[in-house]
VEXBA-839639 format. One record per residue (C-alpha): residue in one letter; residue number from 1; x, y, z. Coordinates in pm, whole numbers. Each point is the difference from the previous one (the first is absolute). Layout:
N
 residuo num      x      y      z
       a NUM      X      Y      Z
...
END
This chain:
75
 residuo num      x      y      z
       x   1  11985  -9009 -16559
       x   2    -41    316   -166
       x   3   -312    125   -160
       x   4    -75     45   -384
       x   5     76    350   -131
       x   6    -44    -50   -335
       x   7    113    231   -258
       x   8    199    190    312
       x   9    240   -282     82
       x  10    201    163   -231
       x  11     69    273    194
       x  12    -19   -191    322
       x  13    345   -200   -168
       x  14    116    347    -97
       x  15     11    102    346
       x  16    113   -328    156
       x  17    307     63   -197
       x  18     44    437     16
       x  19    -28    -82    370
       x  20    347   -133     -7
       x  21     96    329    -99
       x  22   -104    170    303
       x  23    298    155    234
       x  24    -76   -184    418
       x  25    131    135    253
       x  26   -166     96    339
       x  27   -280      3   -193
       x  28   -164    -36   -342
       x  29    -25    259   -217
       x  30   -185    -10   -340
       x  31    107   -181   -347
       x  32    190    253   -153
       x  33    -81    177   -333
       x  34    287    -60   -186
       x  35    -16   -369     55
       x  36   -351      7   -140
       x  37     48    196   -285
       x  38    310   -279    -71
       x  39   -250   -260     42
       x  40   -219    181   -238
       x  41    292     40   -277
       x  42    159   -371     35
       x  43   -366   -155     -6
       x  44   -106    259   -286
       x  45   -311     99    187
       x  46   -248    159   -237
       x  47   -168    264    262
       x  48    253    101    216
       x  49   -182    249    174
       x  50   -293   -213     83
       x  51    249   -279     82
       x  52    191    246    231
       x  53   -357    111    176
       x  54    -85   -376     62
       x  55    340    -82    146
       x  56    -14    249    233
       x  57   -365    -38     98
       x  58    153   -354    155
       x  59    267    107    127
       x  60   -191    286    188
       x  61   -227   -273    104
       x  62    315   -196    121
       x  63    167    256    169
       x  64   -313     64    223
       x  65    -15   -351    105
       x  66    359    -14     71
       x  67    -55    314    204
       x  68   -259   -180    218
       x  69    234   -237     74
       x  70    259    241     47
       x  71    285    -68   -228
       x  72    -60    274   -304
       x  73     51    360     36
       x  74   -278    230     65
       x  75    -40    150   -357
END
């Protein structure tokens, strides 16, 4: 079960979804910026810019997991 975020599941589901964007290979490499700022049109997201930060905050976050478990790139 996951835990409560509150007001942040929002961008928890944002992510869930951009991180079908992302390009796999060998490895993972980030969300990328284009499909965000997509996301951020088709969804009509008031503050893009914060939205943008936030986004990639988790996918920083997710990237270093990923990396200590060795399947995303070394950024």
């Amino acid at each position: 079960m996951e835990p409560t975020v509150g007001p942040f599941m929002y961008y928890l589901d944002a992510f869930r979804l951009l991180d079908t964007c992302r390009n796999n290979g060998m490895s993972l490499g980030p969300i990328p910026f284009t499909a965000i700022v997509e996301y951020t049109r088709i969804y009509e997201v008031d503050d893009v810019d914060g939205f943008i930060t936030v986004i990639r905050m988790i996918d920083n976050a997710y990237l270093e997991i990923e990396a200590k478990n060795g399947r995303a790139k070394n950024s």
